[in-house]
C-alpha positions as CSV (number, residue, x, y, z in Angstrom):
1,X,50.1,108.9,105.5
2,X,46.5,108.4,105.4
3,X,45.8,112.2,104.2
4,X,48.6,112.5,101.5
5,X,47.6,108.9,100.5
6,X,45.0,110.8,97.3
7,X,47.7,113.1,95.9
8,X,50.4,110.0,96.2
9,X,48.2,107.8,94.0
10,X,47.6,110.9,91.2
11,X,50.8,111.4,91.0
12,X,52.2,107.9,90.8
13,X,49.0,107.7,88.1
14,X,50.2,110.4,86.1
15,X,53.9,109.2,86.0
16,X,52.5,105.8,85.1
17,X,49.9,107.1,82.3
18,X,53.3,109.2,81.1
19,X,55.3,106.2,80.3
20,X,53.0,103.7,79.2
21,X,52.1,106.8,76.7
22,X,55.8,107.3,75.9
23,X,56.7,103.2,75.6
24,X,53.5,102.5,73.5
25,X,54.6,104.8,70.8
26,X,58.6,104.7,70.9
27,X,58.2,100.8,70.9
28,X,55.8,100.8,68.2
29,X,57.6,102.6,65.6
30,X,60.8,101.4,66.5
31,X,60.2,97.8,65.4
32,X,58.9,96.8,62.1
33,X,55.9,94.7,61.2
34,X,58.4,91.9,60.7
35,X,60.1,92.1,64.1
36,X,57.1,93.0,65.5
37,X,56.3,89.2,64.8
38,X,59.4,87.5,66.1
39,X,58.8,89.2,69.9
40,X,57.0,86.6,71.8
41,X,54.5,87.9,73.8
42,X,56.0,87.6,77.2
43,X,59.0,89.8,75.7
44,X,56.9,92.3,74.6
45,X,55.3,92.7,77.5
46,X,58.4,92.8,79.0
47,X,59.8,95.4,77.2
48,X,57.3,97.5,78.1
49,X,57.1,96.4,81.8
50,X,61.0,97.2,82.4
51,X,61.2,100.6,81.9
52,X,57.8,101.1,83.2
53,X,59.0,100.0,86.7
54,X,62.9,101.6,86.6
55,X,61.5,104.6,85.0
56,X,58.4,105.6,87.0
57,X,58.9,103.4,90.3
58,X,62.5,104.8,90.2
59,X,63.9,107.8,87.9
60,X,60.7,109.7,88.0
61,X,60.8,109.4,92.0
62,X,64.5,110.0,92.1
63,X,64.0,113.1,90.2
64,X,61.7,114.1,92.8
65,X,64.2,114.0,95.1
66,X,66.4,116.0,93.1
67,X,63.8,118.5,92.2
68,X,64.9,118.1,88.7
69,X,62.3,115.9,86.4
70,X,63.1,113.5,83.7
71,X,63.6,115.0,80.5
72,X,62.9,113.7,77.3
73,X,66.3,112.1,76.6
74,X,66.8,110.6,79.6
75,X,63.3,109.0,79.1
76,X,64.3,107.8,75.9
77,X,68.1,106.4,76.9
78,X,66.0,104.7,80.4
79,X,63.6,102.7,78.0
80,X,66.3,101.6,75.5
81,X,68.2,100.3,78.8
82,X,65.7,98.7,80.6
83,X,63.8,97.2,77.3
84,X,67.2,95.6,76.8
85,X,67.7,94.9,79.9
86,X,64.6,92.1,80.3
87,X,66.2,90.3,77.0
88,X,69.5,90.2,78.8
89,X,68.6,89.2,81.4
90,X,67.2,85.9,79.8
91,X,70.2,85.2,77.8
92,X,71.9,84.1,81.1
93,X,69.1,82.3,82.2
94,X,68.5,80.3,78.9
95,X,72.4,80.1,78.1
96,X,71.6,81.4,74.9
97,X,75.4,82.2,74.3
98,X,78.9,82.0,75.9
99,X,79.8,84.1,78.7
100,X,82.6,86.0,76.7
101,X,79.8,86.7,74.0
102,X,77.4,87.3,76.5
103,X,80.2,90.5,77.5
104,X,80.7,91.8,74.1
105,X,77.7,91.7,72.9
106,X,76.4,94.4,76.0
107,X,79.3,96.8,74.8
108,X,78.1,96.7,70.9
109,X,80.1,93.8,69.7
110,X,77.7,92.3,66.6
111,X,77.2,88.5,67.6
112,X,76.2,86.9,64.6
113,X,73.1,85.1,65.6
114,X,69.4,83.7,63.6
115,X,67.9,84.2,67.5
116,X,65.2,87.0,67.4
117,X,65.8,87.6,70.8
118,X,69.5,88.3,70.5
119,X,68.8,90.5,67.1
120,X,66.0,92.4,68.4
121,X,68.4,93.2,71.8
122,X,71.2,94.2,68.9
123,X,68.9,96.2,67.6
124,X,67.8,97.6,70.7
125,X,71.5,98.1,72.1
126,X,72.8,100.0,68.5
127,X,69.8,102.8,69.5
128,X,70.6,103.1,73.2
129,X,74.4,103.5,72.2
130,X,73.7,106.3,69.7
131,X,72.0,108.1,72.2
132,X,74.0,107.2,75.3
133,X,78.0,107.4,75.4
134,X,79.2,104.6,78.1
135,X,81.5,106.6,80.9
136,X,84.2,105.2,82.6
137,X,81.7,104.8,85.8
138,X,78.9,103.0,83.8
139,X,81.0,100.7,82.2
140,X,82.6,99.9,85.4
141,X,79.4,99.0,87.3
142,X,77.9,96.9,83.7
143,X,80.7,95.5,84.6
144,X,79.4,94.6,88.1
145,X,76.5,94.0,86.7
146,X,77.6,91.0,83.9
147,X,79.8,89.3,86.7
148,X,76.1,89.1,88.7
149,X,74.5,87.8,86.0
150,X,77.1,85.6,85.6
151,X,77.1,84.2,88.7
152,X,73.1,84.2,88.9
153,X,73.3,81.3,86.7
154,X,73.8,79.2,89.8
155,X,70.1,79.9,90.8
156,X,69.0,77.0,88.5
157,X,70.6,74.4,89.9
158,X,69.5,75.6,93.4
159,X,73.3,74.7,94.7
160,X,73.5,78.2,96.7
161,X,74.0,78.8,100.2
162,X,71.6,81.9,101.7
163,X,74.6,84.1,101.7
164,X,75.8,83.8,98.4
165,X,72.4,84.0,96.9
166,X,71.3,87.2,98.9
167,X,74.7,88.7,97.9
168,X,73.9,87.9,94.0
169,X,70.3,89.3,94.5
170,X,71.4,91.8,95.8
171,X,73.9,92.7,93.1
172,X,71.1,91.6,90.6
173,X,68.8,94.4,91.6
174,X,71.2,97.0,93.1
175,X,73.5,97.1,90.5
176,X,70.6,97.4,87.9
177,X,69.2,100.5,89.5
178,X,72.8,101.8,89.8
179,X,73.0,102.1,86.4
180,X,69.8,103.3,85.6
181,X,71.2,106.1,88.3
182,X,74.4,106.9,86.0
183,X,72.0,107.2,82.8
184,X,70.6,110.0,85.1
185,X,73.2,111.6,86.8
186,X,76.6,111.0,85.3
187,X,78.5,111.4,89.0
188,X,80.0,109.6,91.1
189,X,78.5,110.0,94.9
190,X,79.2,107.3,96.7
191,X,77.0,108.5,99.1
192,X,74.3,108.1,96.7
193,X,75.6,105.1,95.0
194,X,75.4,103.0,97.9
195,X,71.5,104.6,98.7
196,X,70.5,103.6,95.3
197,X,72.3,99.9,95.6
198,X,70.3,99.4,98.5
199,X,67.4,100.5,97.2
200,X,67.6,98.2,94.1
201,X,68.3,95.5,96.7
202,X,65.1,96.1,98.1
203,X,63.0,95.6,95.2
204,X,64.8,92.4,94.6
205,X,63.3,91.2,97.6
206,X,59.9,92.9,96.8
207,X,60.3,91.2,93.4
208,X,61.7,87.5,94.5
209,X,58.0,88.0,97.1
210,X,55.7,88.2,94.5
211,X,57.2,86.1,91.9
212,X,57.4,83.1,94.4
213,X,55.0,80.8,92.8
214,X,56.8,81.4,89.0
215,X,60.1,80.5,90.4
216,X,59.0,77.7,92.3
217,X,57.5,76.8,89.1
218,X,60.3,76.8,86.7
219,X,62.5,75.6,89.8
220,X,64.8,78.7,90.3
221,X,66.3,79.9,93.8
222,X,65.5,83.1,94.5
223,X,65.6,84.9,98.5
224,X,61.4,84.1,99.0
225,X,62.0,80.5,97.6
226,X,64.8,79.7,99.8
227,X,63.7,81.2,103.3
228,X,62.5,78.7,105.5
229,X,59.3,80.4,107.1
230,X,56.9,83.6,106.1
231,X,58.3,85.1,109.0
232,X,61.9,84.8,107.9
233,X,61.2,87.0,104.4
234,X,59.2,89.2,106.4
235,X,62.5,90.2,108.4
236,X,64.5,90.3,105.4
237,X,62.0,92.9,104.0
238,X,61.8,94.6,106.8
239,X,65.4,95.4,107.3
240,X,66.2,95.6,104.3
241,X,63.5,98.4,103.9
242,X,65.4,100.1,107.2
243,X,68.6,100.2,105.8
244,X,67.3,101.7,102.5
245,X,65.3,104.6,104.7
246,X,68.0,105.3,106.9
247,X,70.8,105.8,103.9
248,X,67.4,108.3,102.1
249,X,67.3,110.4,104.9
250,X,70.8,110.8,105.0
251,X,70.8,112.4,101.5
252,X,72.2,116.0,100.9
253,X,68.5,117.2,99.3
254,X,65.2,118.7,100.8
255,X,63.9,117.4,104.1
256,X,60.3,117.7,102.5
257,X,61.4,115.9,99.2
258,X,62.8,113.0,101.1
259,X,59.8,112.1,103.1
260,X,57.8,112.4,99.9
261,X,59.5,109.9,98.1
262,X,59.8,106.9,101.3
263,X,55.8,107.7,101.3
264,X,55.9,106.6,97.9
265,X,58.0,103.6,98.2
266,X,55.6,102.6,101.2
267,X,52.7,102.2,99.0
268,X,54.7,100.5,96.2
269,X,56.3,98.2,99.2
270,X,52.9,97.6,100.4
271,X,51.9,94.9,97.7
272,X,54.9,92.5,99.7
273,X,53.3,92.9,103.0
274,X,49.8,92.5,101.8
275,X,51.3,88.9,100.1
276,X,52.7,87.7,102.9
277,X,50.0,88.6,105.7
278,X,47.3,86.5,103.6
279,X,50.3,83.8,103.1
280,X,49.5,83.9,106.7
281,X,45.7,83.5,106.4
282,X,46.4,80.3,104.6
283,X,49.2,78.7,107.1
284,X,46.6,80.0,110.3
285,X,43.8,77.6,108.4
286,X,46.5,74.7,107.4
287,X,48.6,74.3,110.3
288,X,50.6,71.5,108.6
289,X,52.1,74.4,106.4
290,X,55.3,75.0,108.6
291,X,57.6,76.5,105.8
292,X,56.7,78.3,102.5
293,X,58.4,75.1,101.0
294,X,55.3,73.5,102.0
295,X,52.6,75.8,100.4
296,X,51.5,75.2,96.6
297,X,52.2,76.8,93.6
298,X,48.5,78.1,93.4
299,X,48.9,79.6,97.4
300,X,51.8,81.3,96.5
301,X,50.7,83.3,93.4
302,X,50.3,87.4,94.0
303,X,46.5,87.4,93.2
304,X,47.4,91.4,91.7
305,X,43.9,92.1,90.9
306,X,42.2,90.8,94.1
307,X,40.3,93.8,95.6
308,X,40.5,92.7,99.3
309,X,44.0,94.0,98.7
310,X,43.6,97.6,99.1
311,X,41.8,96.8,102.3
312,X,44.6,94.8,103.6
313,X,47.3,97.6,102.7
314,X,45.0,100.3,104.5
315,X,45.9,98.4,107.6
316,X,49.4,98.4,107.4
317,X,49.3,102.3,106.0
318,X,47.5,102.9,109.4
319,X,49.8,101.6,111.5
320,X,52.5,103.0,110.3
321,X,50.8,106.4,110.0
């Protein structure tokens, strides 16, 4: 690991300089001054933060795999999707309209609504539908995808047992990556399917890790809010990882390609681990902290820019050299 670990982070770089290139301008000119001014600045963000993260943490890797890059298109359907995708996602969380609305409006139905959010998503929904005709298989899994959503809603009231909300996280981030998938390669694999639902499912988890002190904040039950101990979500990650490894090496393509792309899902997977193991720093030097229900909002946030990180992750790429 340790002496492909250079060319893994240029070329995770270079995919990363490509998009933020690519959403900067699209995302710029596609807006006007006016709705520029009705984003808030946590959509905006997220707008560009989506399709950074499906695009070059998954399509551009995927393509790898495939030996077939990203073209300019499906670039440009990818960041319509997942740009709308972080509004929608909202709308069930904020109930910002009914749930038959909620359907319609993902499948081009105008809702007639003074919310920027839900006209700037209209907006953003008209372009990707332009560029993208729905097949029978997409529409099937956005149908997957609403009734997650749907049933996500339950995560705010924190009424879920384990199992049903690890089966709706899952759905949450498989399904999403599924579709992304479809946008990419309009077949039907199940082979594939289920290696790509997985994978999604993993990220969830990787997601629901480093987002633990926001949801514990605003109160929502998520997999890392709702385990009892460190070592509990540490298990979930790590078989959750194994399951997604053993359906990639299963894959009908290259041998070489393969290991390539679970080398770079290592280092993005790395930022969980690194989390958790100084989670564990804390609970060695408060022994009273039994579960993570226990530890405060200000323990629990990722601290993203802290440079001791890279150190930390060294260690666990050694190990698993």
């Amino acid at each position: 690991m340790f002496i492909h670990l250079p060319f893994l982070f240029y070329r995770l770089f270079r995919k990363a300089k490509k998009q933020t290139q690519f959403s900067n301008h699209f995302w710029n000119n596609f807006f006007t001054e006016e709705e520029k001014k009705t984003i808030s600045k946590r959509n905006w963000k997220r707008i560009h933060n989506y399709p950074f993260q499906i695009i070059v943490f998954f399509a551009d890797l995927y393509a790898d795999l495939t030996g077939k890059p990203i073209n300019e298109h499906q670039r440009l359907i990818l960041t319509l999707f997942s740009g709308g995708l972080c509004l929608y996602d909202d709308f069930f969380d904020l109930q910002l309209l009914a749930p038959q609305d909620l359907k319609d409006v993902y499948f081009g139905k105008n809702i007639n609504s003074q919310l920027p959010e839900i006209q700037i998503f209209q907006k953003i929904q008209k372009e990707f539908k332009k560029n993208y005709t729905f097949s029978t298989a997409f529409t099937e899994e956005l149908l997957n995808f609403y009734d997650a959503q749907l049933k996500s809603q339950a995560q705010l009231k924190n009424i879920l047992s384990f199992a049903d909300l690890k089966q709706i996280s899952f759905d949450k981030g498989g399904l999403a990556l599924v579709l992304a998938w479809l946008l990419l390669f309009d077949k039907t694999s199940e082979q594939e399917r289920k290696c790509v639902y997985e994978l999604g499912a993993w990220y969830q988890i990787l997601d629901d890790t480093l987002d633990m002190a926001d949801d514990k904040t605003n109160q929502i039950q998520t997999l890392a809010t709702d385990v009892k101990s460190i070592k509990d979500l540490e298990n979930l990650l790590y078989e959750q990882t194994k399951i997604m490894r053993d359906l990639f090496k299963k894959l009908p393509y290259s041998v070489v390609n393969i290991k390539k792309i679970l080398r770079y899902l290592q280092i993005i997977g790395t930022s969980g681990k690194v989390h958790l193991y100084k989670l564990k720093k804390i609970q060695k030097k408060d022994t009273l902290k039994h579960t993570l229900q226990q530890f405060s909002i200000e323990d629990l946030k990722w601290q993203q820019s802290d440079k001791k990180n890279f150190w930390i992750a060294c260690k666990f790429w050694w190990k698993e050299e």
